[in-house]
N, C-alpha and C positions, 0 to 999 in steps of 0.2 A: 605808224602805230609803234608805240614805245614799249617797251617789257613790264612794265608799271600797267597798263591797256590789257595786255594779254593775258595778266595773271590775273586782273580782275574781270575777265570776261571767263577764263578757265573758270574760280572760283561760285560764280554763278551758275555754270555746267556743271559743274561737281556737286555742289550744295545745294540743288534747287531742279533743273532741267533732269539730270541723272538718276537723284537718291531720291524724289516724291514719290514715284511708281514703285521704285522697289521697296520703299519702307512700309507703303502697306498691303506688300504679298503676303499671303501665307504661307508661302516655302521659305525656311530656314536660313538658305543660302543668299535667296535674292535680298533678304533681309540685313545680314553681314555683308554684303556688296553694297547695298542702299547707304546703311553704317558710315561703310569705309569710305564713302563718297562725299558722307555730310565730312569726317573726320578730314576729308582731304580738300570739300571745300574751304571750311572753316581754317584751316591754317594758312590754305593762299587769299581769305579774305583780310587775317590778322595780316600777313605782310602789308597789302596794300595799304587797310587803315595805319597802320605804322608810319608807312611812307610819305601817307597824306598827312599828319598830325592828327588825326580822329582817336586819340586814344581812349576816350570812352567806349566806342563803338567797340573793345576789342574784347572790353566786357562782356556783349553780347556773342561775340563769337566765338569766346573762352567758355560761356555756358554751352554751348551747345555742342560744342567738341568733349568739355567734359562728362554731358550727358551722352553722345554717343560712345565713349570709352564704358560707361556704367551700363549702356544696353547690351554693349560687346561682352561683356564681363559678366553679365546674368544668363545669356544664351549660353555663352561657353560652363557656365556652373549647371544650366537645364541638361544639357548635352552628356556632362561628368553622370550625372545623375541616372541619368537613362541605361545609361551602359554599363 
């Protein structure tokens, strides 16, 4: 198993096996850990497809990294809010 193998198996653990359950807890926390799991899939997926030549694909992975930074960004303003 090559390093190319491992990050796209991590990538699927991160962005998929990991962050589904936590993204839709109701607790706060589990919710920014869910987040930071899509965020950390999503950037070992953009490596791989890079490596493979899929650079379409990296589109899709660029959306959803973006969108996990905009959910991060609206909790932390719910959160500003509260206190």
């Amino acid at each position: 198993m090559n390093i190319i193998e491992f990050i796209q198996i991590s990538s699927v653990i991160f962005g998929t096996v990991l962050a589904a359950p936590l993204i839709v807890s109701k607790k706060v926390k589990k919710r920014v850990i869910g987040l930071l799991a899509i965020i950390t899939g999503s950037i070992l997926a953009m490596i791989v497809q890079f490596y493979s030549g899929l650079y379409y694909f990296l589109f899709a992975s660029g959306f959803w990294l973006i969108n996990s930074f905009i959910a991060l960004k609206k909790i932390h303003k719910s959160k500003r809010r509260k206190i």
